[in-house]
C-alpha distance (Angstrom), angle and dihedral (degrees) to the residues before:
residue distance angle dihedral
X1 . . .
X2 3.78 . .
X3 3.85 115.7 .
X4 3.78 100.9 -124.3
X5 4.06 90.9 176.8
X6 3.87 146.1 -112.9
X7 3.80 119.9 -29.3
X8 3.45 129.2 178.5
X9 4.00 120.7 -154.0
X10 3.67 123.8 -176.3
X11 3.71 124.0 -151.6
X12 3.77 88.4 33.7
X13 3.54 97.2 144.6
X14 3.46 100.6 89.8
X15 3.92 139.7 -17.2
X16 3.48 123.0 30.3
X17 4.24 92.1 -23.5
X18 4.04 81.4 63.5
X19 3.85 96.7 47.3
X20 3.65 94.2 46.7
X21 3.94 92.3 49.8
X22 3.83 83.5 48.8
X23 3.27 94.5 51.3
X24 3.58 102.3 37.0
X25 4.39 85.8 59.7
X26 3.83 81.5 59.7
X27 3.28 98.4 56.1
X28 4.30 89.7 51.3
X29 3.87 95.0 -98.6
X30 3.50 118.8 144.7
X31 4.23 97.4 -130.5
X32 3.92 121.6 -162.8
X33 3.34 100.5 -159.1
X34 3.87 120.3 -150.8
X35 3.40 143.7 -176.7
X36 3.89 138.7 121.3
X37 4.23 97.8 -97.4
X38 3.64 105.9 92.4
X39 3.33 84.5 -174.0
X40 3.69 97.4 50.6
X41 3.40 86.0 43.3
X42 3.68 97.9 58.7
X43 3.89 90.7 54.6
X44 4.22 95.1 50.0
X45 3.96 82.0 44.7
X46 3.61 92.7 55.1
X47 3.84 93.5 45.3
X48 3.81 94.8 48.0
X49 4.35 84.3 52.6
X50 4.10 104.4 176.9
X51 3.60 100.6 -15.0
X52 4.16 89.8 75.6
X53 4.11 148.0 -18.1
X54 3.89 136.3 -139.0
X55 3.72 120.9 -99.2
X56 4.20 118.8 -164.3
X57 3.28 118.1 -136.8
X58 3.49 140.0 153.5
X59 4.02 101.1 -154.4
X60 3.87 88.2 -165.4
X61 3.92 89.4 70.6
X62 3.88 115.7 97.2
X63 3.92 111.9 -94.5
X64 3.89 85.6 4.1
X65 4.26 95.4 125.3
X66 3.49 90.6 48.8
X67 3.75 98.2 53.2
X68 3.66 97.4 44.5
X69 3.67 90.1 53.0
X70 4.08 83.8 40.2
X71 3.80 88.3 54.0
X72 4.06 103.8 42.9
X73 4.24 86.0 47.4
X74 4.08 85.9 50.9
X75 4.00 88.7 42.8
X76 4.08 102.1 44.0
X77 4.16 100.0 20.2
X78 4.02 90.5 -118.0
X79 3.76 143.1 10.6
X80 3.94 123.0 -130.8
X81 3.64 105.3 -178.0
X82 4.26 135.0 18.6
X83 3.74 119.1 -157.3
X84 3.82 105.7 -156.8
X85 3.82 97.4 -163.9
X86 4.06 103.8 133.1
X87 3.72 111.4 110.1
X88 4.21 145.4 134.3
X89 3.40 135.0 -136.3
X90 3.39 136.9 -145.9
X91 4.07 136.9 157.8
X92 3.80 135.0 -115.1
X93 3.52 145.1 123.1
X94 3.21 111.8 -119.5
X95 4.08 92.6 -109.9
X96 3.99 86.8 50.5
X97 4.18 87.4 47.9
X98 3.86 113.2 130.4
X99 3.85 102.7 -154.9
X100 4.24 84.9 -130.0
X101 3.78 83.5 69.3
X102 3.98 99.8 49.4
X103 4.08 84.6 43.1
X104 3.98 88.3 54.1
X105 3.74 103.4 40.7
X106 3.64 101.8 45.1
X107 3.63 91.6 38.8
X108 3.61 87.4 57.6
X109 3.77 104.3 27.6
X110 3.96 107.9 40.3
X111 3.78 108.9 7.1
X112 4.09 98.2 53.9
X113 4.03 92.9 39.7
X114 3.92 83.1 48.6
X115 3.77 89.5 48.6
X116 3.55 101.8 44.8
X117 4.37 91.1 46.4
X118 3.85 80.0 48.6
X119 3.90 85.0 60.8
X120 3.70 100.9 34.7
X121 3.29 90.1 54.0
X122 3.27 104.4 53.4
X123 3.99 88.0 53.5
X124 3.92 91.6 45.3
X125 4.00 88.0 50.1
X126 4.07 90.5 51.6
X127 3.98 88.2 50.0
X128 3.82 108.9 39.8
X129 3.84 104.7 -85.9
X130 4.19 150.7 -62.2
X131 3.12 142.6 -173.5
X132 3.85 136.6 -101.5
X133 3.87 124.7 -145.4
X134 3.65 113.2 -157.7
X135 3.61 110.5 -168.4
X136 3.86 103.0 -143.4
X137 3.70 123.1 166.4
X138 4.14 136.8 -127.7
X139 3.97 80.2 -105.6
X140 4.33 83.8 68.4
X141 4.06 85.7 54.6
X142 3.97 101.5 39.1
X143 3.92 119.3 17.3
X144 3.98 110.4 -116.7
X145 3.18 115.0 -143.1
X146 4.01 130.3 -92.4
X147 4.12 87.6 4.8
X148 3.91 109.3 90.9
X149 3.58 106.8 142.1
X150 3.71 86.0 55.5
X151 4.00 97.2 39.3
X152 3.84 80.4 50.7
X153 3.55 96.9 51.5
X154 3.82 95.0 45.6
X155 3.98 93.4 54.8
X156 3.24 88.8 45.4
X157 3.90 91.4 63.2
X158 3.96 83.4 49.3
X159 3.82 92.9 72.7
X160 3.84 96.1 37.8
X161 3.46 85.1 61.6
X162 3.84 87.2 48.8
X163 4.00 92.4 38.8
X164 3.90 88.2 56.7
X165 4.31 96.8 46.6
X166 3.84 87.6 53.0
X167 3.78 102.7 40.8
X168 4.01 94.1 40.4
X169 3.69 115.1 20.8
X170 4.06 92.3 108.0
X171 4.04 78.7 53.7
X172 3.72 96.7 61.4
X173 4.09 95.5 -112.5
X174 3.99 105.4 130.6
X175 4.01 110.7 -172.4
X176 3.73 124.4 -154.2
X177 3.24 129.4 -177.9
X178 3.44 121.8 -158.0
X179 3.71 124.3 -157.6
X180 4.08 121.4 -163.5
X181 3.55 124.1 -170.1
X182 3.79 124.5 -137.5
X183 4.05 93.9 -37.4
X184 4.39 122.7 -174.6
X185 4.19 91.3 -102.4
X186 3.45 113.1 150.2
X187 3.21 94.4 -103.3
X188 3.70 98.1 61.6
X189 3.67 86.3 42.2
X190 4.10 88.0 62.7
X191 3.78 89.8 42.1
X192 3.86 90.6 61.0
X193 3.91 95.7 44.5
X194 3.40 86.2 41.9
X195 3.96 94.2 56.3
X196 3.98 120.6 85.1
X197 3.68 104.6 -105.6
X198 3.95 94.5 21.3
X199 4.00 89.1 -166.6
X200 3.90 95.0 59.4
X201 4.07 95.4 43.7
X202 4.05 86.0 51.2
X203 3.95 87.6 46.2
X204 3.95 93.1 46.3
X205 3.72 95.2 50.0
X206 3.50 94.1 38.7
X207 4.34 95.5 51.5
X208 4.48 83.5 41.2
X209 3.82 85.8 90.7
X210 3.93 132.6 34.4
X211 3.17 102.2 -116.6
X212 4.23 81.1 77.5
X213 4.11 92.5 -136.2
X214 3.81 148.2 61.0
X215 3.88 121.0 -92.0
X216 4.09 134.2 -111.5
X217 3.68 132.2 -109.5
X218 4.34 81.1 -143.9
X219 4.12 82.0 56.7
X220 3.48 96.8 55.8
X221 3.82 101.6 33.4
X222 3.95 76.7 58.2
X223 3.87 86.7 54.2
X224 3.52 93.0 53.9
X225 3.30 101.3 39.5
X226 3.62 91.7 61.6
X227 3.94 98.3 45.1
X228 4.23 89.8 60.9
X229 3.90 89.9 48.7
X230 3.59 121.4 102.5
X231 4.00 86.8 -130.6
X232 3.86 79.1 76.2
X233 3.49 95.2 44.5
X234 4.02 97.6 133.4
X235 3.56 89.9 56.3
X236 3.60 118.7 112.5
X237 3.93 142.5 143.2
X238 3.73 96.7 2.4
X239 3.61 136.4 103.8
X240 4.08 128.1 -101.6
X241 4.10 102.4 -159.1
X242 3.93 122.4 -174.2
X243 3.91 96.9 174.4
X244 3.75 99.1 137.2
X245 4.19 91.4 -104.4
X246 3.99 88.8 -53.6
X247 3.83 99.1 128.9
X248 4.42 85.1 37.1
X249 4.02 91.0 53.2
């Protein structure tokens, strides 16, 4: 297996962060795996065996982005590609918005992924290039209802990505972002048991997008395996979106 080099992808614990570190070892990347789960952690470490490790981090800690990237550069000599995929959710309009909410998602959802870029770039700049992989969402494209800190967040990611293409494409640094639509995460998984008549909420977020059903985490891994590749080489500052048709509808 070739040794394509050291990625990082946050969130990696579980959901899609887990089955792109997964399937980023496959490919013969190096992945440091982070999250905040120990625990979790442990397991995707275990899975992942020689060809990468679990890192802790909480990215919402001062300075926390910049060490992480600090210690996988230290641990692997370099780092070719960063998967921003950690986020949270919550809902709100943005009448019914508690400011503790905005605080929380965009600390967690735009400011680290912009901080840790901001670092990986750097370190891709000094070495010949990368690529970054920010997961966005179809709720960065077209705003979902009653969720606007987190639709805000998400489109935000949109133009990092295309912030990053224009200002360091004669670097080397490509930028992807990758946008999923409603995907089976544990999360969303909780969300429908957690609903009153778990049945219909499946059925209504399923029928919200032609395609008729929910996404993957094995789709979007797939998505994001592709957009680090060098077969996708010329791709830069756009947007990769496996929603099902939501965003076309």
């Amino acid at each position: 297996m070739s040794d394509r080099g050291t990625v990082l992808v946050t969130g990696a614990t579980s959901g899609i962060g887990e089955a792109a570190a997964l399937a980023l070892a496959e490919d013969g990347w190096w992945v440091a795996a982070s999250g905040r789960d120990p625990e979790r952690g442990g397991d995707v470490a275990r899975r992942l065996g020689d060809r990468g490790t679990f890192v802790a981090a909480d990215l919402t800690e001062e300075g926390a982005p910049d060490r992480l990237v600090a210690d996988v550069v230290a641990t692997r000599g370099g780092l070719r590609a960063l998967v921003n995929n950690a986020a949270i959710y919550d809902r709100a309009t943005l009448a019914e918005l508690p400011t503790e909410q905005l605080d929380a998602i965009l600390a967690a959802d735009l400011r680290a992924p912009i901080l840790l870029a901001r670092a990986a770039v750097r370190e891709m700049v000094a070495r010949g290039g990368g690529v970054i992989v920010n997961v966005s969402s179809e709720a960065g494209i077209a705003a979902v209802p009653g969720q606007v800190a987190y639709n805000v967040a998400k489109a935000g990611l949109n133009m990092l990505t295309r912030s990053i293409a224009v200002d360091h494409a004669q670097d080397g640094v490509r930028a992807v972002s990758v946008c999923p639509g409603t995907t089976r995460t544990p999360l969303v998984e909780a969300a429908i048991a957690a609903a009153s008549d778990p049945a219909a909420h499946e059925r209504s977020l399923a029928e919200g997008r032609p395609a008729g059903r929910l996404g993957r985490v094995e789709e979007i891994a797939a998505a994001i395996r592709f957009a680090v590749s060098e077969e996708a080489a010329f791709m830069t500052g756009t947007e990769l979106v496996i929603d099902g048709g939501y965003t076309a509808a």
